[in-house]
MIDOSE-1310 file (N, C-alpha, C; in nm, 2 decimals, decimal comma, always signed):
residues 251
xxxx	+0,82/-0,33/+1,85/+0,83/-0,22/+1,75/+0,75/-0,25/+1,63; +0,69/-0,18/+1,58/+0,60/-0,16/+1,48/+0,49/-0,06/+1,46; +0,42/-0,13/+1,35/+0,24/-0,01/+1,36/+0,12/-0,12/+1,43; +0,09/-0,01/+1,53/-0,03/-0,05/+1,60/-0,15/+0,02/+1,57
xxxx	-0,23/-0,06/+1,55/-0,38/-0,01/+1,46/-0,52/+0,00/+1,60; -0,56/+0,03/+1,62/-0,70/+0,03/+1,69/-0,81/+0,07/+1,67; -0,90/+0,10/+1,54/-0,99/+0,21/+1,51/-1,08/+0,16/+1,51; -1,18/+0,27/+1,55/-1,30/+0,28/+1,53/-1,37/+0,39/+1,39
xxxx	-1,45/+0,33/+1,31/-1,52/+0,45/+1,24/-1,65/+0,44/+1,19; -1,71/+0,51/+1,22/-1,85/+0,48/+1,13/-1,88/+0,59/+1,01; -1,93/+0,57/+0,86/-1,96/+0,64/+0,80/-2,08/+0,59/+0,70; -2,20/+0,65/+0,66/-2,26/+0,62/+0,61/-2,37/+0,48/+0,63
xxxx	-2,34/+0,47/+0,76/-2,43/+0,33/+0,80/-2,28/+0,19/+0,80; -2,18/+0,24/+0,76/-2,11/+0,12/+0,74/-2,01/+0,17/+0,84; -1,98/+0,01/+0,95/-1,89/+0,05/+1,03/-1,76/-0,03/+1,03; -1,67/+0,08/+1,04/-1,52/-0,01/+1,08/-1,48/-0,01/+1,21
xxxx	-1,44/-0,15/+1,23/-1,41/-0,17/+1,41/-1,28/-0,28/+1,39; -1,15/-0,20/+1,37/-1,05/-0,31/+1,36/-0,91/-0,27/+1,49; -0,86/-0,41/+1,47/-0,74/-0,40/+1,52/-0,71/-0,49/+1,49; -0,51/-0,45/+1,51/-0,38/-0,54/+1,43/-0,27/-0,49/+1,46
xxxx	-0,18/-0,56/+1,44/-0,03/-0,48/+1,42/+0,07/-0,56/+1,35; +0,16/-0,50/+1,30/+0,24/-0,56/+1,19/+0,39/-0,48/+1,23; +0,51/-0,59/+1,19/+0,63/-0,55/+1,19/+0,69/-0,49/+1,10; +0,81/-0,50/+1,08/+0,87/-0,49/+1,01/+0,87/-0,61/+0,82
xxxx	+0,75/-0,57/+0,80/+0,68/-0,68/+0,71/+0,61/-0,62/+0,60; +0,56/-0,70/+0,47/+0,48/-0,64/+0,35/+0,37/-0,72/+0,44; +0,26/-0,63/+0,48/+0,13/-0,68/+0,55/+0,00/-0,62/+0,39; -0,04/-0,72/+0,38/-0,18/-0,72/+0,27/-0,29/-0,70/+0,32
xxxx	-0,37/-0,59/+0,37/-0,46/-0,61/+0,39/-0,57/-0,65/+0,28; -0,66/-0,77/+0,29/-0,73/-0,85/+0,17/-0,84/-0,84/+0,19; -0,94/-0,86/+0,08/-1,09/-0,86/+0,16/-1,18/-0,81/-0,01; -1,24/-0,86/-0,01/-1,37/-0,79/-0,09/-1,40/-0,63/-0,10
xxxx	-1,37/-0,55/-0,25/-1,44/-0,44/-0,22/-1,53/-0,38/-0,14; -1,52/-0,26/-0,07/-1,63/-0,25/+0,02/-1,56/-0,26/+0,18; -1,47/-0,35/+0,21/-1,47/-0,46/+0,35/-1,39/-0,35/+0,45; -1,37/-0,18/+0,40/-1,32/-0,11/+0,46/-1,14/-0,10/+0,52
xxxx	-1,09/-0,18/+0,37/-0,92/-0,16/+0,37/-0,86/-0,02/+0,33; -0,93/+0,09/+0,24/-0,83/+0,15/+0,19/-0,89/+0,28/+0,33; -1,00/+0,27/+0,39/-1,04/+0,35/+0,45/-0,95/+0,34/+0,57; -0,90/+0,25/+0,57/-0,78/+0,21/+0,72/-0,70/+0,29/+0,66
xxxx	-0,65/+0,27/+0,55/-0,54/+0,33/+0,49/-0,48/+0,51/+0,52; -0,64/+0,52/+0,49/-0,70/+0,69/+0,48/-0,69/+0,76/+0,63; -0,72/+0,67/+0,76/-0,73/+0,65/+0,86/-0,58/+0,69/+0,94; -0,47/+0,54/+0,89/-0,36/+0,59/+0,91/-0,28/+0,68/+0,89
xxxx	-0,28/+0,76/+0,78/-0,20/+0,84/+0,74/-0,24/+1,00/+0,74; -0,36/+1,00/+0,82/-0,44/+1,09/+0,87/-0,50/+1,17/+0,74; -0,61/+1,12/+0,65/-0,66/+1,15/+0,56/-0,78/+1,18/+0,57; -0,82/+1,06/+0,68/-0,95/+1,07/+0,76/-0,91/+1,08/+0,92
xxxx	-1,03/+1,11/+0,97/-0,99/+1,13/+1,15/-1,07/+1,02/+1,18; -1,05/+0,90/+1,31/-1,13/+0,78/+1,35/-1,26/+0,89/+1,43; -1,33/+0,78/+1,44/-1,45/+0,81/+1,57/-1,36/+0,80/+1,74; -1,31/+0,66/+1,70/-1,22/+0,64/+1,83/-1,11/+0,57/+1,81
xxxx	-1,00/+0,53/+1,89/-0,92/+0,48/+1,88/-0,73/+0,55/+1,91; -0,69/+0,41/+1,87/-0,46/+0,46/+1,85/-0,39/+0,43/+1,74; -0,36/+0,48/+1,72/-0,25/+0,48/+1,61/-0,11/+0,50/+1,61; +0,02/+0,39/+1,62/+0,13/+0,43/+1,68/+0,21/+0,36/+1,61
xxxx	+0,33/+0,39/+1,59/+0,45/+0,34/+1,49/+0,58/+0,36/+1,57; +0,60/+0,25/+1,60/+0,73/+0,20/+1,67/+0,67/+0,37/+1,85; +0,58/+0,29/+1,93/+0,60/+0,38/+2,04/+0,55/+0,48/+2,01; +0,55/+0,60/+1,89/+0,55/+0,69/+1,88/+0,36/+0,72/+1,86
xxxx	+0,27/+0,81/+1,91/+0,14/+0,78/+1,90/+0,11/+0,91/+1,81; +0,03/+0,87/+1,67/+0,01/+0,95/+1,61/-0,15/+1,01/+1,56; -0,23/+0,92/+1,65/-0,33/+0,91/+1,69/-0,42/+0,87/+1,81; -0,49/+0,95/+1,91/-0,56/+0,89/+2,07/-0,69/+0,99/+2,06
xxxx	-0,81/+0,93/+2,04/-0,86/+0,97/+2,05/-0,90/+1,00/+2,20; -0,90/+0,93/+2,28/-0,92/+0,94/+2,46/-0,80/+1,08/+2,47; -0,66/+1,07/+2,43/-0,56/+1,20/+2,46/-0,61/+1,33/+2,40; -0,71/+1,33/+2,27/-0,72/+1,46/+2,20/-0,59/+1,45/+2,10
xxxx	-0,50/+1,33/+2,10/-0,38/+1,31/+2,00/-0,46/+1,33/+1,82; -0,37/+1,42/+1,75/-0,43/+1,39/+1,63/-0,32/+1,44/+1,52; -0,20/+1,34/+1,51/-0,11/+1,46/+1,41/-0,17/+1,48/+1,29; -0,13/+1,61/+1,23/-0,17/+1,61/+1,07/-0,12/+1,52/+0,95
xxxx	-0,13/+1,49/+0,87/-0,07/+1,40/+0,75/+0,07/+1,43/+0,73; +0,09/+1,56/+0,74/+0,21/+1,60/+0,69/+0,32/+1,58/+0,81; +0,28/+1,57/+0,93/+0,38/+1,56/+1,01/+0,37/+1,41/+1,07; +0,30/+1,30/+0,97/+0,32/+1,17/+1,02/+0,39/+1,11/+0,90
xxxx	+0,47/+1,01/+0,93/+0,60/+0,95/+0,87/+0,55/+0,83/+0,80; +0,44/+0,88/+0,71/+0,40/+0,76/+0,61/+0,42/+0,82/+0,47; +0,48/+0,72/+0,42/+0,47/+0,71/+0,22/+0,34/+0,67/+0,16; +0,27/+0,76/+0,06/+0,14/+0,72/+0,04/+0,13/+0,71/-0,10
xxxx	+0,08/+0,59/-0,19/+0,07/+0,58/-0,32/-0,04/+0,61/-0,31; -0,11/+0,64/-0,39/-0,31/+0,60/-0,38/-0,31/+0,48/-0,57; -0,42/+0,50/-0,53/-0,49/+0,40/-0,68/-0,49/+0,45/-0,81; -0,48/+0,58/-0,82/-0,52/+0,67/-0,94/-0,34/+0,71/-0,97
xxxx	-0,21/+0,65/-0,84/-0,13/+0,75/-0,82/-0,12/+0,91/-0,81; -0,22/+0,93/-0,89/-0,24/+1,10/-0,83/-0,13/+1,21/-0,87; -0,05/+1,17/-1,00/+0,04/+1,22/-1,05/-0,02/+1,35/-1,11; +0,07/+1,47/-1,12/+0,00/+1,61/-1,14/+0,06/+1,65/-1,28
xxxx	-0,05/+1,61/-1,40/-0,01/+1,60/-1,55/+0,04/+1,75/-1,59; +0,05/+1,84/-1,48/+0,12/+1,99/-1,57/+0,27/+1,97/-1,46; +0,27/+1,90/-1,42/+0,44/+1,88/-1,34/+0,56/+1,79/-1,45; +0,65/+1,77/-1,45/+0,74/+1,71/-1,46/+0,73/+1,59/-1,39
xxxx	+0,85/+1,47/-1,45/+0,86/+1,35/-1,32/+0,94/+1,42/-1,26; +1,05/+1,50/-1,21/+1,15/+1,56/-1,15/+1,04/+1,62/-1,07; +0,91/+1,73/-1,11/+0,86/+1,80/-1,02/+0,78/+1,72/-0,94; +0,67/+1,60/-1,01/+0,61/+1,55/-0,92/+0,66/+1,47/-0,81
xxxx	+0,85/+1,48/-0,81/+0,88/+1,38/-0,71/+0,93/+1,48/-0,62; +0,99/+1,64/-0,66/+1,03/+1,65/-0,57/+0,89/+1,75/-0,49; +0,77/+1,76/-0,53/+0,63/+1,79/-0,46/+0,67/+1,68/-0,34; +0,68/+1,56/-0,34/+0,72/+1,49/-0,19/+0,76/+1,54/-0,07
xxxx	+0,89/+1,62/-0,10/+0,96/+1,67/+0,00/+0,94/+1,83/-0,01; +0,82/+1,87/+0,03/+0,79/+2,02/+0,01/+0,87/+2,09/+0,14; +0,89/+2,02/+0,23/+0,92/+2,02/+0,36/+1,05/+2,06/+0,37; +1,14/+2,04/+0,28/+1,29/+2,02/+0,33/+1,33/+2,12/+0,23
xxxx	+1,49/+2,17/+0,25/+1,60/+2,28/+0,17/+1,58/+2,26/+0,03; +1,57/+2,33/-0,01/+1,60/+2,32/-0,20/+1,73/+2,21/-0,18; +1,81/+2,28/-0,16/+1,90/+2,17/-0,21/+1,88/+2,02/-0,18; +1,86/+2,02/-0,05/+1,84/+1,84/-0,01/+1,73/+1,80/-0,11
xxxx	+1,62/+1,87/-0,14/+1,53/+1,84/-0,24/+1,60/+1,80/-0,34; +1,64/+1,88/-0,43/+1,69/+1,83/-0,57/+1,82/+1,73/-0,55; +1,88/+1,70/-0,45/+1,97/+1,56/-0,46/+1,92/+1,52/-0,39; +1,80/+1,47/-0,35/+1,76/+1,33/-0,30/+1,64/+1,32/-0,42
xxxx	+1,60/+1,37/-0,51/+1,50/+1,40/-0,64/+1,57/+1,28/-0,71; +1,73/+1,35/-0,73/+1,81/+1,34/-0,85/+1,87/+1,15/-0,80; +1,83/+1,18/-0,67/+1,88/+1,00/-0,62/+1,75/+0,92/-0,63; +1,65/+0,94/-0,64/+1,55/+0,90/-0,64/+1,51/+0,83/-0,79
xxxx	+1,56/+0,96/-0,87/+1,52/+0,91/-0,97/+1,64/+0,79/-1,10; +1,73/+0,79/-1,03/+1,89/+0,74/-1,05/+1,84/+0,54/-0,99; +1,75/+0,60/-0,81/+1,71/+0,45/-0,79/+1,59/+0,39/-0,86; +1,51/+0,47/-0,94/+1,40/+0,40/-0,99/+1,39/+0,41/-1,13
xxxx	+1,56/+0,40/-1,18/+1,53/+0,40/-1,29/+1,47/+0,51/-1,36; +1,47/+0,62/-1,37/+1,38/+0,75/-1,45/+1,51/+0,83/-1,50; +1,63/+0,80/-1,54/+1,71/+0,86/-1,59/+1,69/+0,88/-1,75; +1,71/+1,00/-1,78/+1,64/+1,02/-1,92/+1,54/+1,09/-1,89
xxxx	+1,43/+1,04/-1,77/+1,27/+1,12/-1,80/+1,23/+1,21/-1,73; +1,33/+1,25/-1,67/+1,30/+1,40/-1,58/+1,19/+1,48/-1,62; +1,22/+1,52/-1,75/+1,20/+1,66/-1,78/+1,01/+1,56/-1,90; +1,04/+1,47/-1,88/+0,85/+1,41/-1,92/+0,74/+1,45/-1,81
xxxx	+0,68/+1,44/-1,92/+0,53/+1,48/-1,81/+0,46/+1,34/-1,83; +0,38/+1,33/-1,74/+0,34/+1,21/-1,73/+0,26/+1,09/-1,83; +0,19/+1,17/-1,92/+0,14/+1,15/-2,03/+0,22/+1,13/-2,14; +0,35/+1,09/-2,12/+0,46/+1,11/-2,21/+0,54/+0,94/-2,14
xxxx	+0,53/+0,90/-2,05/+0,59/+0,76/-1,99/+0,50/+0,68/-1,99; +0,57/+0,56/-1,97/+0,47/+0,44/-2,00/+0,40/+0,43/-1,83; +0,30/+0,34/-1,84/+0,23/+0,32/-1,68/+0,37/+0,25/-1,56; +0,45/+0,17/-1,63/+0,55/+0,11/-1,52/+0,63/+0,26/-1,45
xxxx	+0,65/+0,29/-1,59/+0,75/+0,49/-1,54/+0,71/+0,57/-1,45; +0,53/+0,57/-1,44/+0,43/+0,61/-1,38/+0,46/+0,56/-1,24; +0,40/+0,46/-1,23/+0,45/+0,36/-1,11/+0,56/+0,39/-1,03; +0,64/+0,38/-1,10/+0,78/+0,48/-1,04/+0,87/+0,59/-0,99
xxxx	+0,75/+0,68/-1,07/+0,74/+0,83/-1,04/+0,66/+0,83/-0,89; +0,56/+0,75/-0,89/+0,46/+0,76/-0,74/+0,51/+0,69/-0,62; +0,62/+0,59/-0,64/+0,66/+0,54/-0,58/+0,80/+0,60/-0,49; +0,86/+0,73/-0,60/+0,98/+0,81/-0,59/+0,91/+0,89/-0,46
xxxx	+0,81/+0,93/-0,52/+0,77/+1,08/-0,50/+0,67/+1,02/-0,31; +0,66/+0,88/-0,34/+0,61/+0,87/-0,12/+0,71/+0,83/-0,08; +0,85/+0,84/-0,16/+0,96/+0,79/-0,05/+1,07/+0,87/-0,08; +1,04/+0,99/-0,11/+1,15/+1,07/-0,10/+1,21/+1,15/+0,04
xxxx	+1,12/+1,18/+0,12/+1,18/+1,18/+0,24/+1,15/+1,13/+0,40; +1,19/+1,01/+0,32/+1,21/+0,89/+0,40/+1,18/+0,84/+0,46; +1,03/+0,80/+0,46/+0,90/+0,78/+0,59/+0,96/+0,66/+0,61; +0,88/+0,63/+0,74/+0,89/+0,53/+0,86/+0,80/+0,35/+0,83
xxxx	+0,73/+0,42/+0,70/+0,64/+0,34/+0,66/+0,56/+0,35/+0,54; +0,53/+0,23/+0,40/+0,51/+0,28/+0,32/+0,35/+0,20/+0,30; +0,26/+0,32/+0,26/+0,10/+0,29/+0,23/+0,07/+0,24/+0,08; +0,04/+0,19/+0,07/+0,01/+0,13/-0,08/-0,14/+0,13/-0,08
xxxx	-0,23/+0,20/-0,22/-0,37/+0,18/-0,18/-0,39/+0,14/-0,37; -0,38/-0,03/-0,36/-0,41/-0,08/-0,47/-0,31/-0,02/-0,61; -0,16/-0,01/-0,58/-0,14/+0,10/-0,69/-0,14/+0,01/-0,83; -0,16/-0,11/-0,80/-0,15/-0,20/-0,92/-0,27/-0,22/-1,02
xxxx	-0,38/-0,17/-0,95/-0,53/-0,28/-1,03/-0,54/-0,21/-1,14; -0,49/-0,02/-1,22/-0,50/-0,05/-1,33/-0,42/-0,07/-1,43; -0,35/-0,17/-1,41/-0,21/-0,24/-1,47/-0,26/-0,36/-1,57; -0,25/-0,37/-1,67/-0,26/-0,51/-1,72/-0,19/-0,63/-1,71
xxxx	-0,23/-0,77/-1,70/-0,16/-0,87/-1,60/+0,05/-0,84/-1,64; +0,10/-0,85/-1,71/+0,28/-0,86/-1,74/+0,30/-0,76/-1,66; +0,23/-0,61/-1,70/+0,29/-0,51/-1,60/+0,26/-0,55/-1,42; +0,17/-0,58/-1,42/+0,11/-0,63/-1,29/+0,22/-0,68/-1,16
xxxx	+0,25/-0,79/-1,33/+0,36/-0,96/-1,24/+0,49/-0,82/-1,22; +0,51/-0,73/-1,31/+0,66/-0,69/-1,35/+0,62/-0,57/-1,20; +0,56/-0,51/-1,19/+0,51/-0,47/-1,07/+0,53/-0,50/-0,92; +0,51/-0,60/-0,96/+0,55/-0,70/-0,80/+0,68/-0,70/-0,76
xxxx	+0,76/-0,73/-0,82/+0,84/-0,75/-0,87/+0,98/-0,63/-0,82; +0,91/-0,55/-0,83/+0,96/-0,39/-0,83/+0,93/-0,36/-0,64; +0,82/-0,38/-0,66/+0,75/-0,39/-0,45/+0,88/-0,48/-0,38; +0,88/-0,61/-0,44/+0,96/-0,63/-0,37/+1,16/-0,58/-0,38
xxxx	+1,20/-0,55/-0,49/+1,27/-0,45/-0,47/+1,32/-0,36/-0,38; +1,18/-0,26/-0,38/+1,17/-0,13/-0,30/+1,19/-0,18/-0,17; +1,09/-0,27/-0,13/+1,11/-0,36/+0,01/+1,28/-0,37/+0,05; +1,35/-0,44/-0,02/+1,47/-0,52/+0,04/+1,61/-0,38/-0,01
xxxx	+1,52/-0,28/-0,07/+1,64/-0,16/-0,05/+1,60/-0,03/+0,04; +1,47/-0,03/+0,08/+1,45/+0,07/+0,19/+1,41/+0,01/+0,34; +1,38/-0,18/+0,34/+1,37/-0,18/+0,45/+1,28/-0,15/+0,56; +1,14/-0,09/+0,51/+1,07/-0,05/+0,58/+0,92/-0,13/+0,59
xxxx	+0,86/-0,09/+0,69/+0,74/-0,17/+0,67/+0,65/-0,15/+0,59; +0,55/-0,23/+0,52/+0,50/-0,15/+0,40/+0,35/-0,23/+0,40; +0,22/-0,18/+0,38/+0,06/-0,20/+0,37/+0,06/-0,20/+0,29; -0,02/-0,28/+0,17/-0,05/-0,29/+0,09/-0,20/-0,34/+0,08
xxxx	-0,29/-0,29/+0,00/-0,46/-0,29/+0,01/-0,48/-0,33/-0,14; -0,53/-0,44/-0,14/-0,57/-0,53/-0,27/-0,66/-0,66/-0,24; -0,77/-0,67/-0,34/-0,88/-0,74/-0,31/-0,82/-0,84/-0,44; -0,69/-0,88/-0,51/-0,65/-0,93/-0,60/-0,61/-1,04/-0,54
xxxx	-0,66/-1,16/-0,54/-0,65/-1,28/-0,46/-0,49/-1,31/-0,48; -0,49/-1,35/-0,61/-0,32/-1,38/-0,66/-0,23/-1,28/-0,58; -0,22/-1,18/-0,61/-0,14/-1,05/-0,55/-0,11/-1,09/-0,43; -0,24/-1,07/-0,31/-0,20/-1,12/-0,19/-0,11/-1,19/-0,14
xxxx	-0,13/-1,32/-0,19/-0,07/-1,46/-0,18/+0,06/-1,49/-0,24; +0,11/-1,43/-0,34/+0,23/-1,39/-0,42/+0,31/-1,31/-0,31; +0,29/-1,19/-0,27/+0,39/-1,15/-0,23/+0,38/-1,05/-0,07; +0,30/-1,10/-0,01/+0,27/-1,06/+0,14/+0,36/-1,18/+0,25
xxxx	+0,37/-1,11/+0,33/+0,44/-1,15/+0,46/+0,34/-1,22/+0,58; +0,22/-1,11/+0,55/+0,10/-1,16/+0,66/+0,00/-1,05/+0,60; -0,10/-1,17/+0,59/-0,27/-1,10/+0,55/-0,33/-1,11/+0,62; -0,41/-0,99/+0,64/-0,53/-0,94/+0,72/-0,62/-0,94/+0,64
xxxx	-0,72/-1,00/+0,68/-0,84/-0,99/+0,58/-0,94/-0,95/+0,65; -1,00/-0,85/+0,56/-1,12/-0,77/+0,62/-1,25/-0,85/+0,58; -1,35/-0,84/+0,66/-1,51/-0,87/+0,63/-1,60/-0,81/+0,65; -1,66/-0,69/+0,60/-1,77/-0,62/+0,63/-1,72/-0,51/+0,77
xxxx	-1,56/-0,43/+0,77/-1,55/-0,34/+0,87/-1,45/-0,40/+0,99; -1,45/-0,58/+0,97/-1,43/-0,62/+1,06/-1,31/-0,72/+1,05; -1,21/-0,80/+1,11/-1,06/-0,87/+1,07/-1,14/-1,01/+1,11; -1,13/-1,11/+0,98/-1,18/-1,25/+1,03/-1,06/-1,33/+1,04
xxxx	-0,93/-1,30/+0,99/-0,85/-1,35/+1,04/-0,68/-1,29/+1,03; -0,60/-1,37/+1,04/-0,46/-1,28/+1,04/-0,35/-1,37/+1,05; -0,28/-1,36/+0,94/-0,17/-1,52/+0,93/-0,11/-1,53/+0,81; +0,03/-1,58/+0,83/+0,12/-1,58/+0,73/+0,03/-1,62/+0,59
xxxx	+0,06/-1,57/+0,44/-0,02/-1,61/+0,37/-0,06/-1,81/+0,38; +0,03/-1,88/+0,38/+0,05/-2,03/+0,39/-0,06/-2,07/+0,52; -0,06/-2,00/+0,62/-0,18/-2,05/+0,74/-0,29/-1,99/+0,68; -0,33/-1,92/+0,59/-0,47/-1,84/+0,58/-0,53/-1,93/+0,49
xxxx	-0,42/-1,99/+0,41/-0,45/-2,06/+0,26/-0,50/-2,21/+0,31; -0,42/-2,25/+0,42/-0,48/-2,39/+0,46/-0,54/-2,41/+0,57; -0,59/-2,29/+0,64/-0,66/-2,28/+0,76/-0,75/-2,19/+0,74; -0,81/-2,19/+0,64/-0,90/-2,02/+0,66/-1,01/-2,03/+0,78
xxxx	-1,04/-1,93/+0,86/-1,10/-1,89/+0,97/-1,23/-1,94/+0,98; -1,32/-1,90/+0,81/-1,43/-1,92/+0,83/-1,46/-1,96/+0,67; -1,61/-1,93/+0,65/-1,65/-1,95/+0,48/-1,60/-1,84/+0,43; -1,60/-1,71/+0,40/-1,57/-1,63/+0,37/-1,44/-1,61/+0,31
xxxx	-1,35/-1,66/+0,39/-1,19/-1,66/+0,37/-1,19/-1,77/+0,29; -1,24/-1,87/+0,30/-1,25/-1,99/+0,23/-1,26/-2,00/+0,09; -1,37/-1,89/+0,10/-1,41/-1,84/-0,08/-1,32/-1,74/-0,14; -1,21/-1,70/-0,06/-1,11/-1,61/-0,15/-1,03/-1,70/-0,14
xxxx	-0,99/-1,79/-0,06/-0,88/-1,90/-0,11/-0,91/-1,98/-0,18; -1,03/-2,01/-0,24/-1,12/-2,09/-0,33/-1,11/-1,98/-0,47; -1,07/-1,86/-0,45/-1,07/-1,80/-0,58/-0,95/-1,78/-0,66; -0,83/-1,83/-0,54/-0,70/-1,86/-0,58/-0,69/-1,92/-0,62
xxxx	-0,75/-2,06/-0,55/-0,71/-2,21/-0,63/-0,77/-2,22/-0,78; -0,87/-2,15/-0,82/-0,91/-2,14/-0,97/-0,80/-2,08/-1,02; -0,76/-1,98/-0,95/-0,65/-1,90/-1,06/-0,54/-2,01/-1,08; -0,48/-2,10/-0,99/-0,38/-2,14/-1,02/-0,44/-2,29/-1,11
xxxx	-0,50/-2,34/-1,10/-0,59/-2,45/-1,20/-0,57/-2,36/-1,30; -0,61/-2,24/-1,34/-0,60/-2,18/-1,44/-0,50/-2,15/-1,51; -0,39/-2,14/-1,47/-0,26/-2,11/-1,50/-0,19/-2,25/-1,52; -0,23/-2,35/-1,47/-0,18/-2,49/-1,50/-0,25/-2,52/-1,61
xxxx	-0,33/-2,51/-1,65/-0,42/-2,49/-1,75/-0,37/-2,48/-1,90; -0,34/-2,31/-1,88/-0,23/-2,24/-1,97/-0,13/-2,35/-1,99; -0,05/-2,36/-1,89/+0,07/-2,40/-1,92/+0,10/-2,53/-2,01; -0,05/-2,58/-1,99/-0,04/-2,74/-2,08/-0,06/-2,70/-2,24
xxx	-0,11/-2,61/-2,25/-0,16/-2,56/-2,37/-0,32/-2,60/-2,39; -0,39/-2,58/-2,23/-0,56/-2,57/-2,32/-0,58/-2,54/-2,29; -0,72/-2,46/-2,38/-0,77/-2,30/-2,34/-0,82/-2,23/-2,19
C-alpha cells in the first residue's frame, strides 16, 4: 500500500522519465532546481497530464495512460501546498480554508474550518486577511486549507524557501507535527540540502528528469550513488562545518 509513480513527460526539450514509490512516509524529493521535482508534483495531483505512464495510491489508479485513466484534481485525494501558498488576499483565513472543501455541506464545512483552525492554532485570526498574519500564520492557513477534507496524501511544493532561516527550523518542526497527527503520507520538494536531511524518511533525488538514487537519508549521506549526489552531500557537510563553526563562536 502506497503511492506508485511511473511517469513519463516531455516539455520544452526537457524530459522527465521517473519512477518510485513511497509508504506511509515524509518522502523528499531532492535535486537541483530544474531536476523536474515540483513538475512530478504537478503530475500527481493532476495539474499537469503525463505523456505516459501510472499513478496509483494504495491500489486505487488515478492515472493510465495505456487505460485512457485520467481523474481530474478535484476528484483525487491529494492535499496541495504550492510555493507561493497561493492564499487569496480578498478572503479571510476562515474563507481561504474553508475554499478547501468546496465539495462538501455548509455545515461539515464550517465545523471542520472551525477544527482546523482550533488544530493549527489560528484561533483569534479568522476573520484576518492574509496580509494582516505573520508568514508562520500563513503557513498554517495553507496547510489548514490542503487538509481540510482529508486527503489520502499530502503534496508539499517547497512551502518553506520563502521563510527566513528561525521560521524555517520553526517550520519543520510544525511538518512534523502535521505528520504524527494526520498520519498520512506526505512529498515534500526541496532543493534545501539541510531540510532534506533534517527531516525526510527517504530521498529521492532527481538529476536532470531522471532518479540517481533512493534511500533512507543516512544511506544517501554515506553511500551516495554517484558525483552528483556526492556534491549535495558535500553541500551538507559545509553546512554543518558551518554551524559547528557558529557554535564555537567564529565567524
Amino acid at each position: 500500500m502506497g503511492l506508485d509513480v511511473k511517469l513519463q513527460k516531455k516539455v520544452n526539450g526537457f524530459v522527465l522519465d521517473i519512477e518510485w514509490q513511497i509508504g506511509n512516509e515524509l518522502a523528499v524529493l531532492f535535486g537541483f532546481s530544474g531536476a523536474g521535482k515540483s513538475m512530478t508534483l504537478q503530475l500527481i495531483a493532476g495539474l499537469m497530464k503525463a505523456d505516459q505512464g501510472q499513478i496509483s495510491l494504495d491500489d486505487v489508479i488515478y492515472f493510465d495512460s495505456s487505460a485512457g485513466t485520467n481523474f481530474p484534481p478535484q476528484e483525487r485525494p491529494f492535499g496541495y501546498v504550492f510555493q507561493d501558498l497561493a492564499l487569496f488576499p480578498h478572503m479571510t483565513v476562515l474563507q481561504n480554508i474553508l475554499y478547501g472543501a468546496v465539495n462538501l455541506p455548509k455545515n461539515e464545512k464550517l465545523e471542520r474550518a472551525h477544527g482546523m483552525i482550533r488544530a493549527f492554532k489560528l484561533t483569534g485570526f479568522k476573520e484576518r486577511y492574509p496580509h494582516e498574519i505573520s508568514g508562520g500564520q500563513k503557513q498554517r492557513v495553507a496547510f489548514a486549507r490542503a487538509l481540510i477534507r482529508r486527503p489520502k496524501m499530502l503534496l508539499l511544493d517547497e512551502p518553506f524557501s520563502a521563510l527566513d532561516r528561525p521560521l524555517r527550523l520553526e517550520m519543520r518542526q510544525f511538518l512534523r507535527e502535521v505528520r504524527d497527527n494526520f498520519s498520512i503520507p506526505t512529498i515534500l520538494v526541496t532543493h534545501d540540502v539541510e531540510e532534506a536531511f533534517a527531516i525526510s524518511d527517504k530521498i529521492i533525488v532527481y538529476e536532470h528528469g531522471k532518479i540517481t538514487q533512493i534511500g533512507s537519508p543516512e544511506r544517501v549521506k554515506s553511500s551516495p550513488a554517484n558525483i552528483y549526489v556526492a556534491r549535495l552531500v558535500a553541500c551538507d557537510d559545509r553546512e554543518d562545518e558551518r554551524g559547528e563553526s557558529q557554535n564555537e563562536g567564529e565567524p
